[in-house]
KEMARNU-451305 format. One line per field, with one value per residue: residue number from 1; residue in one letter; x, y, z of N, C-alpha, C in turn. Coordinates in nm, 4 decimals. Atoms other than C-alpha are relative to their C-alpha. Example, Ala and Ser with C-alpha at 12.3 -4.5 7.8 and 13.67 -1.06 7.14 Angstrom:
KEMARNU-451305
n: c(1, 2)
res: c(a, s)
n_px: c(0.0890, -0.0820)
n_py: c(-0.1190, -0.1190)
n_pz: c(0.0000, -0.0060)
ca_px: c(1.2300, 1.3670)
ca_py: c(-0.4500, -0.1060)
ca_pz: c(0.7800, 0.7140)
c_px: c(0.0900, -0.0770)
c_py: c(0.1200, 0.1090)
c_pz: c(0.0000, 0.0730)
//
This chain:
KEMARNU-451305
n: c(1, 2, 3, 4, 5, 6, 7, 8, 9, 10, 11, 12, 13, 14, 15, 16, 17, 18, 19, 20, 21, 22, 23, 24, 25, 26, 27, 28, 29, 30, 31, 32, 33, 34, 35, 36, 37, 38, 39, 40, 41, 42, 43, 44, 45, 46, 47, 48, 49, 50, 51, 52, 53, 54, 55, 56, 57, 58, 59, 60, 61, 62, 63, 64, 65, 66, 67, 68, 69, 70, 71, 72, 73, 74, 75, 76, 77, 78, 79, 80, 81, 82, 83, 84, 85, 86, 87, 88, 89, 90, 91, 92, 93, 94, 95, 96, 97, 98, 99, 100, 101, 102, 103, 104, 105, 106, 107, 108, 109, 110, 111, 112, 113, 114, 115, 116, 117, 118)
res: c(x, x, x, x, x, x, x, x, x, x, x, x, x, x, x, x, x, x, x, x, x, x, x, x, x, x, x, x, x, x, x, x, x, x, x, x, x, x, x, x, x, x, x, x, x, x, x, x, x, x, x, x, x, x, x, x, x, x, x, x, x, x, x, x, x, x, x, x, x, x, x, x, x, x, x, x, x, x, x, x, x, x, x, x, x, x, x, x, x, x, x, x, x, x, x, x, x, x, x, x, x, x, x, x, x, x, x, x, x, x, x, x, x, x, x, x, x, x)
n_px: c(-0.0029, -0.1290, -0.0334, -0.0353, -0.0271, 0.0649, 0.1189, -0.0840, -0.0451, 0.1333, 0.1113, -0.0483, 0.0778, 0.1221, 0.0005, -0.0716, 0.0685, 0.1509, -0.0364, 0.0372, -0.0706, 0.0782, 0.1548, -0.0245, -0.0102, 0.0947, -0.0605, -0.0430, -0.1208, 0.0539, -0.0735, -0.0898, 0.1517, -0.0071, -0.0633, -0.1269, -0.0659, -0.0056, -0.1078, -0.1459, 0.0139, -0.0866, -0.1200, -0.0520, -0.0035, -0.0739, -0.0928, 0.0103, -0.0279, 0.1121, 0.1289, 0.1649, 0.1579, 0.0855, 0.0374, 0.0142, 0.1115, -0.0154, -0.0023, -0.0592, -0.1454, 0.0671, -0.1105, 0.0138, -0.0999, 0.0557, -0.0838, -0.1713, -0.0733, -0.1341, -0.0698, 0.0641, -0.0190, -0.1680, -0.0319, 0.0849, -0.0602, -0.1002, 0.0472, 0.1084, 0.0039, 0.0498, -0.1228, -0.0831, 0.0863, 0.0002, -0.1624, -0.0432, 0.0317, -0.0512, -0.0844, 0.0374, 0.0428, -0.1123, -0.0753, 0.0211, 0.1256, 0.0600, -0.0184, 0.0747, 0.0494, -0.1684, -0.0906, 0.0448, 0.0236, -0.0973, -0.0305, 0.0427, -0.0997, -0.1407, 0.0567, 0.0701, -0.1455, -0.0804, 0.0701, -0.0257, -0.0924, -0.0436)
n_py: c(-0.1311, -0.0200, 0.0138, -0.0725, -0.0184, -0.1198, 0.0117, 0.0899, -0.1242, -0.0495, 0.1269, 0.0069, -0.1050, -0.0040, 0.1120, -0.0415, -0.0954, 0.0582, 0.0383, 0.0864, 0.0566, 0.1215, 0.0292, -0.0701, -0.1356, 0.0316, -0.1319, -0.0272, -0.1225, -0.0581, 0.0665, 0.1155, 0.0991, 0.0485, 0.1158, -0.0542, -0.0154, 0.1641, 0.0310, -0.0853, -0.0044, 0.1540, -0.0204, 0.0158, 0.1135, 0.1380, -0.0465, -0.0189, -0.1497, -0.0202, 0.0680, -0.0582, 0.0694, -0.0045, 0.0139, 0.0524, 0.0992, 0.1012, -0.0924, -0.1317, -0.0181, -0.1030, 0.0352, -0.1053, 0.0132, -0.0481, -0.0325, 0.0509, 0.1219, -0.0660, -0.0127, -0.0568, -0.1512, -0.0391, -0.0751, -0.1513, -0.1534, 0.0097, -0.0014, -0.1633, -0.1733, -0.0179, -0.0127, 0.0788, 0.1069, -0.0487, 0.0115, 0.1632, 0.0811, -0.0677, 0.0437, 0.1821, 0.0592, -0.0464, 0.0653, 0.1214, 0.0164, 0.0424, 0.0060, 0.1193, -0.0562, -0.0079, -0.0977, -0.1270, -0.0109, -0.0600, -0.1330, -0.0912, -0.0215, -0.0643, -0.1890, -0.0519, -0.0262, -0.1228, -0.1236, -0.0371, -0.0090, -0.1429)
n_pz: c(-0.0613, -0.0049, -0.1162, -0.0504, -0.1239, -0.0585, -0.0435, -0.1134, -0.1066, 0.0120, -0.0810, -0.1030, -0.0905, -0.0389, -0.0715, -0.0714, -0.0571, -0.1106, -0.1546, -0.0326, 0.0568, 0.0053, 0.1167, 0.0847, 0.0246, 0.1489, 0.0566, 0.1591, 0.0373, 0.0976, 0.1909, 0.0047, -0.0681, -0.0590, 0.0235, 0.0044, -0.1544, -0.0379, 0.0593, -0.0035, -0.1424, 0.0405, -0.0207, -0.1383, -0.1002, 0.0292, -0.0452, -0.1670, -0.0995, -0.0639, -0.0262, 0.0963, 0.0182, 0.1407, 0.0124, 0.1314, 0.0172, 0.1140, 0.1060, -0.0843, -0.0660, -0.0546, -0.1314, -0.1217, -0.1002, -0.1447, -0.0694, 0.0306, -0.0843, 0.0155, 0.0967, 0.0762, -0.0989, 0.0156, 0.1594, 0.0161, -0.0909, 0.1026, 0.1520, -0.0376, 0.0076, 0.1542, 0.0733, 0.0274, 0.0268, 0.1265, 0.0506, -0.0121, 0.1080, 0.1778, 0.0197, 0.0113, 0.1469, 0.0847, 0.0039, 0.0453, 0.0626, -0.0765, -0.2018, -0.1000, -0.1271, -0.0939, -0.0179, -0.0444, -0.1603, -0.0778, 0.0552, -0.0817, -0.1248, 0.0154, -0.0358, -0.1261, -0.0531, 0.0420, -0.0845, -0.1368, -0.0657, 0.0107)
ca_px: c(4.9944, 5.3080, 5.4793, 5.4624, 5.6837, 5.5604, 5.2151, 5.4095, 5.5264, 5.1982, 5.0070, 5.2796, 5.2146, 4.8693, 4.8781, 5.0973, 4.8831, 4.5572, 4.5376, 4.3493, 4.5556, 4.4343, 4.1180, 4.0809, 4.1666, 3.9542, 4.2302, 4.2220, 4.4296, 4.3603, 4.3972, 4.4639, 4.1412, 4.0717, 4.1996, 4.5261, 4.5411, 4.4525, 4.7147, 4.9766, 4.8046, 4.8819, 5.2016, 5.2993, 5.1975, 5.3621, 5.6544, 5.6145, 5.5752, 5.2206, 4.9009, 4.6051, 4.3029, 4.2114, 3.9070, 3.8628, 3.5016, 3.4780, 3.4585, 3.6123, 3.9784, 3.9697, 4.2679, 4.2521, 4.5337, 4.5520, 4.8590, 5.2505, 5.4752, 5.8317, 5.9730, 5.7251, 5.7761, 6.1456, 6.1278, 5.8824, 6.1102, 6.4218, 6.1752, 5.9515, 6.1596, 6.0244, 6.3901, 6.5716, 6.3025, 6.3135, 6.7080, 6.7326, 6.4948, 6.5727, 6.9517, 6.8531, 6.6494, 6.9029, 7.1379, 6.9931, 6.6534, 6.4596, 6.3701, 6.4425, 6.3184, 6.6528, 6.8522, 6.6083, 6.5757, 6.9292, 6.9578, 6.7678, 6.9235, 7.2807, 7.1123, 6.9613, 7.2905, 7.5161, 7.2932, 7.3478, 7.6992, 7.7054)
ca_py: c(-5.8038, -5.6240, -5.5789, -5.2181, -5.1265, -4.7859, -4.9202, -5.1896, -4.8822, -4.7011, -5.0013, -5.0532, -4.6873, -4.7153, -5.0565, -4.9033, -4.6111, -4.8461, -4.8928, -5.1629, -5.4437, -5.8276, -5.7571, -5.7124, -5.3876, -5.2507, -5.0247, -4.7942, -4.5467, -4.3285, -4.4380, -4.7889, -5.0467, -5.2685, -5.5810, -5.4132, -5.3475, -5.7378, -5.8304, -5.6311, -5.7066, -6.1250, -6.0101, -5.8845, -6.1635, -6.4348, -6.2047, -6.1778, -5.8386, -5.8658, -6.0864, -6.0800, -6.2778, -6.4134, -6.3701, -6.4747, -6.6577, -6.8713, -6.5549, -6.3022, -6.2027, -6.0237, -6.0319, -5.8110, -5.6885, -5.7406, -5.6241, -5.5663, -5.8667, -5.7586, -5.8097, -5.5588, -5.2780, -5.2871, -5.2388, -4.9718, -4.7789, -4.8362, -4.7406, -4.4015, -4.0992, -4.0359, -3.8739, -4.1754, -4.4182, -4.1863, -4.1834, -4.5365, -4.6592, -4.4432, -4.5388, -4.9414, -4.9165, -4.6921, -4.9483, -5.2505, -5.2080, -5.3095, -5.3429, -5.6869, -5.6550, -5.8139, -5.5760, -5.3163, -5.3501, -5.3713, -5.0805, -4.8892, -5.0112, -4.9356, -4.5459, -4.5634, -4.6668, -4.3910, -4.1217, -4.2029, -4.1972, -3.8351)
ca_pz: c(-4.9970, -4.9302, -4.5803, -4.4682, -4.2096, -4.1513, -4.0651, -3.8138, -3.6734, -3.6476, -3.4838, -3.2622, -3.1436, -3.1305, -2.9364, -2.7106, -2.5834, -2.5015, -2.1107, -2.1345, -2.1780, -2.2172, -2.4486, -2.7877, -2.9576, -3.2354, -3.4070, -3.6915, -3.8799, -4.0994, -4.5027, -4.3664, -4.4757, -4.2577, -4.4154, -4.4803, -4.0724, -4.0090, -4.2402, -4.0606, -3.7183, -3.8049, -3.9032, -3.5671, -3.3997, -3.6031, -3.5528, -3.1643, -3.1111, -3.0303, -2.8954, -3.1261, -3.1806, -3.5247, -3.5600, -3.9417, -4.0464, -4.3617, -4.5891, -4.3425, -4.2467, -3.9548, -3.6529, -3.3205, -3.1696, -2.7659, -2.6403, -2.6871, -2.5835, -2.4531, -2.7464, -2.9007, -2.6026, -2.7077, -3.1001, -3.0309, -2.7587, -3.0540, -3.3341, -3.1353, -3.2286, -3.5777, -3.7129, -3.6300, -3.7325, -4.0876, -4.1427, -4.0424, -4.2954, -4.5872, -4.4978, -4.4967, -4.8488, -5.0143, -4.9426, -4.9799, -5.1510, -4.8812, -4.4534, -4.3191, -4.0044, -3.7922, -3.9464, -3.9071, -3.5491, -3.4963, -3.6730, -3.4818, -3.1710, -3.2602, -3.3701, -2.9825, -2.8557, -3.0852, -2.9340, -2.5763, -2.6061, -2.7177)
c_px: c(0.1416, 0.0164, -0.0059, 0.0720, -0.0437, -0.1588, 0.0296, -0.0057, -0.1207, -0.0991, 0.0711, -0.0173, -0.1052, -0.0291, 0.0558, -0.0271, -0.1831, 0.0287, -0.0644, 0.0341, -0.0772, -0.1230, 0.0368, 0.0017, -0.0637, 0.0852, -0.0359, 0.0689, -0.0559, 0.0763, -0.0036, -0.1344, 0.0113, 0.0385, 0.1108, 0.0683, -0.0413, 0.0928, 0.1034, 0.0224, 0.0971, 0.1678, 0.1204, -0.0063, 0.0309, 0.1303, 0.0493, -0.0020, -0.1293, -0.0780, -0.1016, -0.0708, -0.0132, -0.1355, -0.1375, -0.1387, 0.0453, 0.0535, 0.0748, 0.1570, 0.0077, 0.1181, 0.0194, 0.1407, -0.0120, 0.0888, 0.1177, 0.0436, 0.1278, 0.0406, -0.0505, 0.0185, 0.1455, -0.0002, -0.0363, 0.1119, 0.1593, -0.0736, -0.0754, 0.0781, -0.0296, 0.1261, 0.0690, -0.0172, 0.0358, 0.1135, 0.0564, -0.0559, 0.0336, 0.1432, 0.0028, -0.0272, 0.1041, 0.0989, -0.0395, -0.1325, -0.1375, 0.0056, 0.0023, -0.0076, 0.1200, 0.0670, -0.0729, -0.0161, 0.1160, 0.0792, -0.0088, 0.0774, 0.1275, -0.0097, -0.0029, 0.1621, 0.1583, -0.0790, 0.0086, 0.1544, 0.0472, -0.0028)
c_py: c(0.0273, 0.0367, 0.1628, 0.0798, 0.1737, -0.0426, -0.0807, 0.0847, 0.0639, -0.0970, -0.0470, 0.0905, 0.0260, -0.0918, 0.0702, 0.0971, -0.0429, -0.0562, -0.1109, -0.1500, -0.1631, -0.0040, 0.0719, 0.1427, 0.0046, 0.1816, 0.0565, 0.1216, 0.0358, -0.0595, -0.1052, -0.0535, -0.1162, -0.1393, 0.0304, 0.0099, -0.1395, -0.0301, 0.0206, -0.0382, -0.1765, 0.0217, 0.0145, -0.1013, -0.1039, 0.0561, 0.0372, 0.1205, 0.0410, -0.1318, 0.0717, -0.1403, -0.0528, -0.0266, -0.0207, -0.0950, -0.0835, 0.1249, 0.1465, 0.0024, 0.1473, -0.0620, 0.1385, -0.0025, -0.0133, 0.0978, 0.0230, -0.1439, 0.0823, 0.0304, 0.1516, 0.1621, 0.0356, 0.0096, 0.1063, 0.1224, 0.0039, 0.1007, 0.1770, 0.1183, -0.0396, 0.0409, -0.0951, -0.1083, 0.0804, -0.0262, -0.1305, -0.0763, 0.0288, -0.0545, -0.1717, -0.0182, 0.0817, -0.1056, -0.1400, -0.0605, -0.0339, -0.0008, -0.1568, 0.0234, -0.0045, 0.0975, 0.1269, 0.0463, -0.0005, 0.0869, 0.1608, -0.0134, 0.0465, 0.1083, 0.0280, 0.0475, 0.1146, 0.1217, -0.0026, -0.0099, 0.1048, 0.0778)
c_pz: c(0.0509, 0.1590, -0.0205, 0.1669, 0.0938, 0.0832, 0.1121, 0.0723, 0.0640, 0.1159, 0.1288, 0.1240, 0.0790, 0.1160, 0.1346, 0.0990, 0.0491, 0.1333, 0.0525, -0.0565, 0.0251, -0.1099, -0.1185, -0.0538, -0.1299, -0.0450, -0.1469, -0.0385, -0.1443, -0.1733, -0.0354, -0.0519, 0.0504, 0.0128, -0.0226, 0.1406, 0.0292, -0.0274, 0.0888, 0.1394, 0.0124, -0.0038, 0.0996, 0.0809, -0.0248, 0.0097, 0.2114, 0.0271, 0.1045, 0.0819, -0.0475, -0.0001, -0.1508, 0.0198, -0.1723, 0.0253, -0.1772, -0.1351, 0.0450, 0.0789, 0.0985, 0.1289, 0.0575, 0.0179, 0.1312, 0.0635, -0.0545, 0.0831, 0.0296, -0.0890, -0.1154, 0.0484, -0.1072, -0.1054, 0.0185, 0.0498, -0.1426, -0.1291, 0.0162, -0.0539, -0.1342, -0.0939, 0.0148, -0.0855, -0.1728, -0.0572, 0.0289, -0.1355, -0.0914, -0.0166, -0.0468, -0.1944, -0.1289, 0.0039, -0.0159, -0.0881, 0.0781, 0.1766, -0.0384, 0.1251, 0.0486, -0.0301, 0.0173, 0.1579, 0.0525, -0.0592, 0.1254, 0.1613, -0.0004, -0.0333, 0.1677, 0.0187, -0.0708, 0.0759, 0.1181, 0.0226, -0.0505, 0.1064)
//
């Protein structure tokens, strides 16, 4: 299965706007199915952005998100306006074919930081 970073993005959002933090979250998004948002959920959390749950059975793949971790607040607040988050990535895969995350994240931060020193 392939990495989407738009859906990263997306789940980060979503995560981000539940007030109830510590228990599992039972997210979904439209289009996504629901082994596609496990996938992505794992993802975050072997990446640290999150705390999730696997709750996978013998025949079942299945991982909660709970929470952001710091590390997860701070891509998000780098990653939330939607025009920078757009002209960042399109600039990244035009140029190199691809997101890796590190440089995508300090992409986006060096965007934040050009914009506050206008």
């Amino acid at each position: 299965m392939k990495r989407n970073m738009d859906l990263i993005r997306s789940i980060l959002l979503a995560l981000e706007k539940v007030e109830s933090a510590g228990k599992m979250q039972q997210l979904s998004i439209d289009g996504i199915a629901e082994e596609v948002l496990s996938y992505h959920v794992k993802l975050l959390f072997q990446a640290g952005l999150i705390e999730a749950h696997d709750a996978s059975g013998v025949n079942d793949f299945k991982w909660y998100p709970v929470s952001l971790t710091w590390d997860g607040h701070e891509f998000i607040e780098a990653a939330r306006n939607d025009t920078t988050w757009k002209n960042v990535t399109s600039q990244l895969i035009e140029k190199t074919g691809g997101l890796v995350f590190e440089v995508l994240k300090g992409s986006l931060i060096k965007s934040a930081v050009q914009l506050m020193q206008l």
